[in-house]
Backbone as numpy.savetxt, mean C-alpha at the origin, in Angstrom:
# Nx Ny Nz CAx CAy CAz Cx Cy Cz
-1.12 -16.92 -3.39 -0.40 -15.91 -2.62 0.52 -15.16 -3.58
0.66 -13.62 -3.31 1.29 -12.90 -4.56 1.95 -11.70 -3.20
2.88 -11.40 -4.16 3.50 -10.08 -3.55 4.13 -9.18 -4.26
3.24 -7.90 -4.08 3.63 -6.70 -4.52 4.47 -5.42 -3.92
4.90 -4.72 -4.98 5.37 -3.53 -4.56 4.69 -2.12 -5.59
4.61 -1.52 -4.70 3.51 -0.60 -5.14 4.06 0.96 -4.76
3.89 1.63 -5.72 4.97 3.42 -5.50 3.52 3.88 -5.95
3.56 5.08 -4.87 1.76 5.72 -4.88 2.17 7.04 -5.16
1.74 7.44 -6.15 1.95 9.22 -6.88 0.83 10.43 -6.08
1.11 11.50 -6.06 0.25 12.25 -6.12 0.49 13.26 -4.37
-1.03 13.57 -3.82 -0.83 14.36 -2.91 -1.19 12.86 -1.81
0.11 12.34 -1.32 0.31 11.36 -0.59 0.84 11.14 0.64
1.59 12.33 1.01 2.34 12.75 2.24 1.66 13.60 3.16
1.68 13.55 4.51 1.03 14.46 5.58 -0.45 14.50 5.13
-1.14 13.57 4.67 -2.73 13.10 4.55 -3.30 12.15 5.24
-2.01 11.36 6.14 -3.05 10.06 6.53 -2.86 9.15 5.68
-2.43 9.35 4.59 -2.17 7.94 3.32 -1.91 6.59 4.31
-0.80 6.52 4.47 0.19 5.33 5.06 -0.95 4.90 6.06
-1.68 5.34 6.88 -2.26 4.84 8.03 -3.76 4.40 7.44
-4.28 5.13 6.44 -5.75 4.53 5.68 -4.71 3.08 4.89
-3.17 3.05 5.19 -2.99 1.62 4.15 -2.85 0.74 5.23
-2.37 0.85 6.40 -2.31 0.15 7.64 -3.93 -0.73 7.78
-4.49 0.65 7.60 -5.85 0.38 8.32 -6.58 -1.06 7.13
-6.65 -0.78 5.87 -7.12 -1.31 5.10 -6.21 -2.89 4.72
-4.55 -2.56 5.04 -3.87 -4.15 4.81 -4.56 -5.14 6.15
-4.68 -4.32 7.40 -5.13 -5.29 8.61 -6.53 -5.88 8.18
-7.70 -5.54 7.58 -8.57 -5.72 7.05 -8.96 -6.64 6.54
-7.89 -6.56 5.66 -7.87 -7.49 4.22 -6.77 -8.89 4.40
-6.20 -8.90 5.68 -5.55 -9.60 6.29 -3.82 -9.31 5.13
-3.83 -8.38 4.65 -2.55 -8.46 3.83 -0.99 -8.13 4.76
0.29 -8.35 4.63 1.29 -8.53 5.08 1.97 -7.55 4.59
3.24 -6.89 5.13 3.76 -5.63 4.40 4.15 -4.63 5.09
4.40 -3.13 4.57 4.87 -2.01 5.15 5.02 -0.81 4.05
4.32 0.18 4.81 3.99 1.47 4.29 5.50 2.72 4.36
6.01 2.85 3.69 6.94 3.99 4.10 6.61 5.37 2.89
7.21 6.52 3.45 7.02 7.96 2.50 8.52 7.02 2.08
8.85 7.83 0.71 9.61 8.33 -0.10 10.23 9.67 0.20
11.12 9.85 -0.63 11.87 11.43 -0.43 11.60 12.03 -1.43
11.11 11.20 -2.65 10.84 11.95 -3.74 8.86 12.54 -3.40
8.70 11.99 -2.51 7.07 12.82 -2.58 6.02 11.50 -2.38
6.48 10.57 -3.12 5.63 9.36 -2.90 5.64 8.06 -1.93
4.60 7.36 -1.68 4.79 6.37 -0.73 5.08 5.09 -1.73
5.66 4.39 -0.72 5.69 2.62 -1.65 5.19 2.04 -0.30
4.32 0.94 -0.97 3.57 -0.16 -0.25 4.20 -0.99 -0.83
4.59 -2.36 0.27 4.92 -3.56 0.01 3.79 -4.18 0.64
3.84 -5.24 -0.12 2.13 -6.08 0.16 2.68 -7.59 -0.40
1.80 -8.83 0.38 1.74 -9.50 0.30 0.32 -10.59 1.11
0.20 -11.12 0.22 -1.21 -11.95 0.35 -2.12 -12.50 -0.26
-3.45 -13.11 -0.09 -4.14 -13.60 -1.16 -4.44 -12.76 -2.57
-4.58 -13.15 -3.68 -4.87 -12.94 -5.01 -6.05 -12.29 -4.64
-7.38 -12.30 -4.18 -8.28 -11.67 -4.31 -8.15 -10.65 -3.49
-7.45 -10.63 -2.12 -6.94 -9.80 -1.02 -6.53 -8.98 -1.88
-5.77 -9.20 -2.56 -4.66 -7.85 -2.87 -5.27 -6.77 -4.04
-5.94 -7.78 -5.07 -6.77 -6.92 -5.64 -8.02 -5.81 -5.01
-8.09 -6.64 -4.07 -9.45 -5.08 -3.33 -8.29 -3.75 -2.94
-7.18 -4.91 -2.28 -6.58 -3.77 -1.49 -5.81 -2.77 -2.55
-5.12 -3.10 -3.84 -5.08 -2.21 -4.73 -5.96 -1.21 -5.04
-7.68 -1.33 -5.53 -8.50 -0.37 -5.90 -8.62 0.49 -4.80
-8.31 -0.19 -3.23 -8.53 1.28 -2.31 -6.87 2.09 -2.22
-5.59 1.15 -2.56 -4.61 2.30 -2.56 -4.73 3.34 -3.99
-5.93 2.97 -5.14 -6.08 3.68 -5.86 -7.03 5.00 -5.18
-7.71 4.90 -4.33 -8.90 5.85 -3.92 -7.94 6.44 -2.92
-7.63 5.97 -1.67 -6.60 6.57 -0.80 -7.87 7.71 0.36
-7.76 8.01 1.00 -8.17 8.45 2.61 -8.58 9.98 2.10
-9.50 10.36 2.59 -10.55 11.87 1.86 -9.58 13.26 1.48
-8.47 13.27 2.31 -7.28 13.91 2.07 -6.47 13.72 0.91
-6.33 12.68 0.56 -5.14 12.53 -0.64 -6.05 12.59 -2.31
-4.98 12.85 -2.57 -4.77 12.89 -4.10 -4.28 11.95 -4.87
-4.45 10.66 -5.20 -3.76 9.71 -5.51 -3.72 9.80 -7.55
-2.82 10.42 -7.85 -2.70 9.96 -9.31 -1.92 8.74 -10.15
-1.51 8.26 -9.40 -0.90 6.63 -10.25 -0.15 6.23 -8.84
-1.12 4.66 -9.34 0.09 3.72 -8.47 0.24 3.11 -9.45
1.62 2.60 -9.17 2.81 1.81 -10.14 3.03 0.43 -9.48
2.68 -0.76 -10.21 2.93 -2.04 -9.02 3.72 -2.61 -9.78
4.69 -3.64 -9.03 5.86 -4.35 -9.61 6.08 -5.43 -8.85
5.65 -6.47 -9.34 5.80 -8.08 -9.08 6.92 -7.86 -7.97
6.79 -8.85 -6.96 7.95 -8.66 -6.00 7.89 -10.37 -5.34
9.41 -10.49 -4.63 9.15 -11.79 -3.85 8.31 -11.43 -2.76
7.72 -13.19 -2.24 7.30 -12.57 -0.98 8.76 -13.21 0.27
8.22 -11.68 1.35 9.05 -11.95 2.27 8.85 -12.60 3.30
7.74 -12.65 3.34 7.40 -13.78 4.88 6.96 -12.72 6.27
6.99 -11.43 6.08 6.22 -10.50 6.67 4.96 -10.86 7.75
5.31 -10.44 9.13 4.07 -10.91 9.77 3.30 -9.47 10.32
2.18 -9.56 9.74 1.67 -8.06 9.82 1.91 -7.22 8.96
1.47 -5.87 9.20 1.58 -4.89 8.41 2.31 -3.43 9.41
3.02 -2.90 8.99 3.72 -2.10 9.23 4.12 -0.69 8.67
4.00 0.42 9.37 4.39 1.60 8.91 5.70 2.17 9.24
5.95 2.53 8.24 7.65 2.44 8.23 8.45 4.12 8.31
């Protein structure tokens, strides 16, 4: 079990981003919450299995037919004990 934090660059706002991450953490059974930023970008907090989280990374790299995703940035995080996934 691992938990990340994850800041998503690019054309990420008013695309649907946050809700293709909803859609894909329920999936993958991962734990967490999607919020925009003010600076332009979203951060995902995630938590869950080691192999879970790696799929679910390569799709916050691809992101929903709308967005533009040019760098996500991930940063080791505690886990919080999160039940579900949440958009924030």
């Amino acid at each position: 079990m691992s938990a990340y934090r994850y800041f998503v660059k690019g054309r990420v706002q008013g695309v649907g981003y946050r809700y293709f991450v909803l859609q894909e953490a329920e999936a993958l059974g991962i734990a967490g919450f999607a919020r925009n930023l003010p600076d332009g970008r979203v951060e995902v907090v995630a938590e869950g299995p080691d192999e879970a989280l790696g799929r679910f990374e390569d799709r916050l790299r691809q992101g929903p037919a709308f967005a533009t995703v040019s760098t996500v940035e991930r940063v080791d995080s505690a886990p919080r004990g999160d039940a579900g996934f949440h958009i924030r």
